[in-house]
C-alpha positions in Angstrom: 39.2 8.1 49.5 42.1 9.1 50.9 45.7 10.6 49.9 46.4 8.5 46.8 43.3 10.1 45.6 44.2 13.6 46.6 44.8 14.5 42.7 40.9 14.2 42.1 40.1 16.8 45.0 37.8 19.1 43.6 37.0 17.5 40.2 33.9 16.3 38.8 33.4 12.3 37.5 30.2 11.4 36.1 29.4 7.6 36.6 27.1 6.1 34.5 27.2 2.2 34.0 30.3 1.5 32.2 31.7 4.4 31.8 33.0 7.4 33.7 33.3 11.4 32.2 35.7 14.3 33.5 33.7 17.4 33.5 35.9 20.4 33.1 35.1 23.3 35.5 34.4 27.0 33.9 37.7 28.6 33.5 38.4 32.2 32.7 38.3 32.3 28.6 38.2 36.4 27.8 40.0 39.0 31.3 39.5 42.9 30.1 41.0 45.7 32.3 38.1 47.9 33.6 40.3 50.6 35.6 42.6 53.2 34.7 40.3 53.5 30.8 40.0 56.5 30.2 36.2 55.5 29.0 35.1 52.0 30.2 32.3 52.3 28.3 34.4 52.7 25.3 36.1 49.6 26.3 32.9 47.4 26.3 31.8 49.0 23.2 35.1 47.2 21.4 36.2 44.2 23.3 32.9 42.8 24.3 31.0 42.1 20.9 34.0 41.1 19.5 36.4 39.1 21.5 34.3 38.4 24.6 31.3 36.9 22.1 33.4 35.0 19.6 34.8 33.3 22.8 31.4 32.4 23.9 30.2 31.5 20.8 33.3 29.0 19.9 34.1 28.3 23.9 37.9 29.0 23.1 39.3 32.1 23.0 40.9 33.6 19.6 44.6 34.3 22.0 46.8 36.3 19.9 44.3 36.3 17.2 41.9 38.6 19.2 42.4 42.6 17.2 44.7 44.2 19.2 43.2 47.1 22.2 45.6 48.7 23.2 44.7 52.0 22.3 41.0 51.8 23.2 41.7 52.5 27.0 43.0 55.8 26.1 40.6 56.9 23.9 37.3 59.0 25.1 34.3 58.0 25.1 31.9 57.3 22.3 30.5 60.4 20.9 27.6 58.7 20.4 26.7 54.9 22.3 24.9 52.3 20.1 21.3 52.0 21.5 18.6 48.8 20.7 14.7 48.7 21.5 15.3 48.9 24.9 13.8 51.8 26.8 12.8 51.2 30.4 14.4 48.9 32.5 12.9 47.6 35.9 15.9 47.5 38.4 15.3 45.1 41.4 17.7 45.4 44.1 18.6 46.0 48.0 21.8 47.1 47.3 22.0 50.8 47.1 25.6 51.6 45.4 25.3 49.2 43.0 21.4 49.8 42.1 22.4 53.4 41.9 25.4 52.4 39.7 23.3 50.3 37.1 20.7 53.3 37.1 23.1 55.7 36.4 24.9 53.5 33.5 21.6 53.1 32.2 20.0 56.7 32.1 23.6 57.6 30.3 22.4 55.2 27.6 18.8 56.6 27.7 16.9 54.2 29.3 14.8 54.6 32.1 15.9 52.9 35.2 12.2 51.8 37.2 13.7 50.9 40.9 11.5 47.7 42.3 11.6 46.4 45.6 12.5 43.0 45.9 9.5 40.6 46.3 9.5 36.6 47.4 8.7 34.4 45.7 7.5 33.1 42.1 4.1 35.1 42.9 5.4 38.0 44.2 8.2 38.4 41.5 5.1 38.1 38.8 3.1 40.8 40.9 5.9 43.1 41.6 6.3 42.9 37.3 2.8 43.1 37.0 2.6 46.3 39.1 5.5 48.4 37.5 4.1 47.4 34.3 0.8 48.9 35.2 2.1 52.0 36.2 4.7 52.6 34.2 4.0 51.3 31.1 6.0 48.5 29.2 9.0 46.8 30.5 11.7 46.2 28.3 14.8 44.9 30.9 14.8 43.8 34.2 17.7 43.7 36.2 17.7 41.7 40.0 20.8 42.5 41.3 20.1 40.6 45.3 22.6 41.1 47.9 24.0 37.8 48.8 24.2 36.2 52.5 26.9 37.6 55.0 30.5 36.1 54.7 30.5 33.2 57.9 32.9 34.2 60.9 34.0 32.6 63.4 37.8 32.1 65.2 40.6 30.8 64.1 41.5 28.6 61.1 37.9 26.8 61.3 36.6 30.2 59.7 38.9 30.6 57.1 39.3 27.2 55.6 38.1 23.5 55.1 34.9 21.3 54.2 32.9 22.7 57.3 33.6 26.3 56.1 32.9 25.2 52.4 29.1 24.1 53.5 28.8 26.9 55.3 28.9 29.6 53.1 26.4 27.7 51.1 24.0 28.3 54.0 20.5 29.6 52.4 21.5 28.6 48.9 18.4 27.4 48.3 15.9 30.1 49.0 18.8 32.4 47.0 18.0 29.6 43.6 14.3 29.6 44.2 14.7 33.8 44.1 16.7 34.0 40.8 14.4 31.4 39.2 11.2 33.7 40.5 12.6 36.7 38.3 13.4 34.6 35.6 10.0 32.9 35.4 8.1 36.1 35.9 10.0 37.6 33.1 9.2 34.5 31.0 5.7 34.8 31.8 5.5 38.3 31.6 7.4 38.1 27.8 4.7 35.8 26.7 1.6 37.8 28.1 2.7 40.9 25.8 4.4 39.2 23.6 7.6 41.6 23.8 10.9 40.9 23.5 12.8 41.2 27.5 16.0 41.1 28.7 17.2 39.8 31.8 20.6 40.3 33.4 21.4 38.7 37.2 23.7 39.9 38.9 25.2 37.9 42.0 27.3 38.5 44.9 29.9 35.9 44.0 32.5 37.0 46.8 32.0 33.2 49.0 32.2 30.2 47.6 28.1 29.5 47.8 27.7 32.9 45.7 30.0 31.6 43.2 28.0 28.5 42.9 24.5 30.8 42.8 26.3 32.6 40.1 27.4 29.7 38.0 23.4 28.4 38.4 22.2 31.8 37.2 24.3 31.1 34.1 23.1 27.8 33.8 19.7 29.3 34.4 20.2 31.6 31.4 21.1 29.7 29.0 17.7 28.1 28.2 15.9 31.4 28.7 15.7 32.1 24.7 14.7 28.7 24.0 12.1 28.3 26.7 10.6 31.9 25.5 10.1 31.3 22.1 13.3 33.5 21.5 11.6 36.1 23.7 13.7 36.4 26.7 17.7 37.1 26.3 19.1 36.6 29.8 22.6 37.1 31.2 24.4 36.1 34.5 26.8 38.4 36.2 28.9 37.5 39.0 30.8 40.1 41.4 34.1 38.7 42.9 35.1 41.3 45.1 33.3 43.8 47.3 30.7 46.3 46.0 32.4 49.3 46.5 35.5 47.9 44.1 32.9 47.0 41.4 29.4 48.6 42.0 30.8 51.4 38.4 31.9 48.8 36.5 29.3 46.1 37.3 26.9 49.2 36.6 28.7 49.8 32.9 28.6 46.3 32.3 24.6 45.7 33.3 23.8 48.8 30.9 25.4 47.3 27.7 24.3 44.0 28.2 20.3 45.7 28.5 21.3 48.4 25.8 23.6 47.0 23.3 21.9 46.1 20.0 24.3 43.2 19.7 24.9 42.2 23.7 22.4 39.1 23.1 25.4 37.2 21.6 26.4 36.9 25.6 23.0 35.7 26.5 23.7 32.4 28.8 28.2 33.5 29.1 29.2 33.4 32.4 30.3 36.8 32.9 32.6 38.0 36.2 33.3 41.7 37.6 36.4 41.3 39.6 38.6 43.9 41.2 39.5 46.1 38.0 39.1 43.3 35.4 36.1 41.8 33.9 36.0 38.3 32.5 34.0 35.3 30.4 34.1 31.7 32.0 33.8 28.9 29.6 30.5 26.5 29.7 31.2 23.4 32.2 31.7 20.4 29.6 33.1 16.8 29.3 36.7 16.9 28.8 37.1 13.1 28.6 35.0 10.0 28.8 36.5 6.6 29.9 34.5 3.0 28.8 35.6 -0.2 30.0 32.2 -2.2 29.5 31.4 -3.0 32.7 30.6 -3.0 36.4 34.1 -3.5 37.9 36.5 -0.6 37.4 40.1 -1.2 35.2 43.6 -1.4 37.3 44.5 1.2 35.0 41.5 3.5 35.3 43.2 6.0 38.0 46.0 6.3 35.7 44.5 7.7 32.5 41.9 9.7 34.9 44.8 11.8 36.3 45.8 12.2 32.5 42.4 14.0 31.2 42.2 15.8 34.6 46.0 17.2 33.9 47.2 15.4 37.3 50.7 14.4 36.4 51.3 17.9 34.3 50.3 19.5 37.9 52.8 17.1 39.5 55.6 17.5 37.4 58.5 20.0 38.2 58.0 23.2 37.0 60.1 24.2 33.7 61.9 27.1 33.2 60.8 30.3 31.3 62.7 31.4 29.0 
């Protein structure tokens, strides 16, 4: 490593015998404005079935073929919102703006938000289910919606940039994975016990760089949760790129029609981000090139057509004028 290699900084190369794959990083597909509508949830009611899940569905977005929305952040809201099976919704948080935000998004849709406290652990996330189940009756949704670790400080540029920093704010990543996959596999458990359909919708504080990695493994984490369930569970990742009094409404807005909407389970698995008045749909990580040269030593040419699928030399070029 060194600077001749500084145009694969930050890329991803699977090795595997002979050959050697460039794995694209999720990239923003779908961006929506969330402030200044008149009625966001107006605005989630049009964009997101249709533009935000044909984009998941194909992973491309339609560009100028999306219909055109102008007019729907000036409209009111919907006389009337559409409503699924979903009734009661267990809401499992330490984070009171934004637990207060999804419970009133969700009791505007008429469902009833149950506030849990958070639990450790696979058994305690299957007791805590257990219990509001018992005492409140059947659980349709479950929301866990964590606070994330504390941004690292420290003094000077140390704390604001470089590899040290980097590992640092993915201190305690692990226990934060092992408490996602605790909700997810009590709900999975808890979907096959009664045999009822449950969605599940995380919701990550994605403001460092380790909570943007937790949020892209919730994704990844979602995306098996139908097929592991028998087609039980539909489960949804959220992350929140800027601080929870910027998003806590429209993360709250968001979290209601993905547990309400009759049709939100075409976004089960998308990557979905709440950033500072815009919400957005990353693309799926996948292979955008594969190189095989049939053996153990590596090509003199192999750097060059690497820094062609990674889009090096278009990066390096001069810049072209806009006309």
């Amino acid at each position: 490593a060194g600077d001749r290699s500084a145009w694969c900084r930050g890329q991803v190369l699977f090795a595997g015998g002979p050959e050697t794959a460039v794995v694209g990083a999720p990239r923003l597909m779908e961006v929506v404005r969330t402030d200044a509508a008149t009625s966001l949830t107006r605005v989630l009611e049009t964009v997101l079935p249709s533009a935000f899940a044909r984009s998941e569905k194909r992973q491309l977005s339609d560009g100028g073929g999306n219909p055109r929305f102008g007019a729907v952040f000036e409209e009111p809201a919907p006389e009337e919102v559409a409503s699924g099976e979903v009734r009661t919704c267990a809401v499992v948080s330490d984070r009171p703006a934004l637990a207060a935000a999804i419970g009133a998004a969700l009791e505007a849709r008429s469902i009833t938000a149950l506030p849990l406290d958070m639990a450790h652990g696979f058994e305690g996330a299957a007791a805590a289910l257990r219990g509001v189940h018992e005492s409140a009756g059947p659980v349709d949704a479950v929301v866990a919606a964590p606070a994330g670790p504390r941004r690292s400080t420290g003094s000077g540029a140390s704390a604001a940039e470089g590899w040290a920093h980097l590992l640092a704010e993915h201190d305690g990543i692990e226990d934060a994975l092992h408490a996602d996959g605790a909700w997810a596999r009590a709900v999975a458990d808890y979907a096959g016990s009664t045999q009822r359909p449950v969605r599940l919708v995380t919701v990550v504080d994605a403001t460092t760089a380790g909570g943007r990695s937790r949020a892209q493994a919730a994704a990844q984490l979602a995306r098996v949760g139908a097929a592991t369930t028998e087609g039980r569970v539909a489960a949804f990742a959220a992350g929140l790129e800027a601080p929870e009094q910027e998003v806590a409404a429209p993360a709250g807005e968001l979290v209601a029609h993905l547990v309400g909407h009759p049709e939100a389970s075409a976004l089960a698995g998308s990557e979905l981000v709440v950033g500072p008045g815009w919400l957005g749909l990353r693309s799926h990580p996948r292979p955008l090139g594969a190189v095989t040269y049939g053996g153990a030593g590596l090509p003199d040419w192999l750097d060059g057509v690497l820094r062609e699928m990674v889009g090096a030399d278009a990066a390096d070029a001069p810049a072209g004028r806009a006309t």
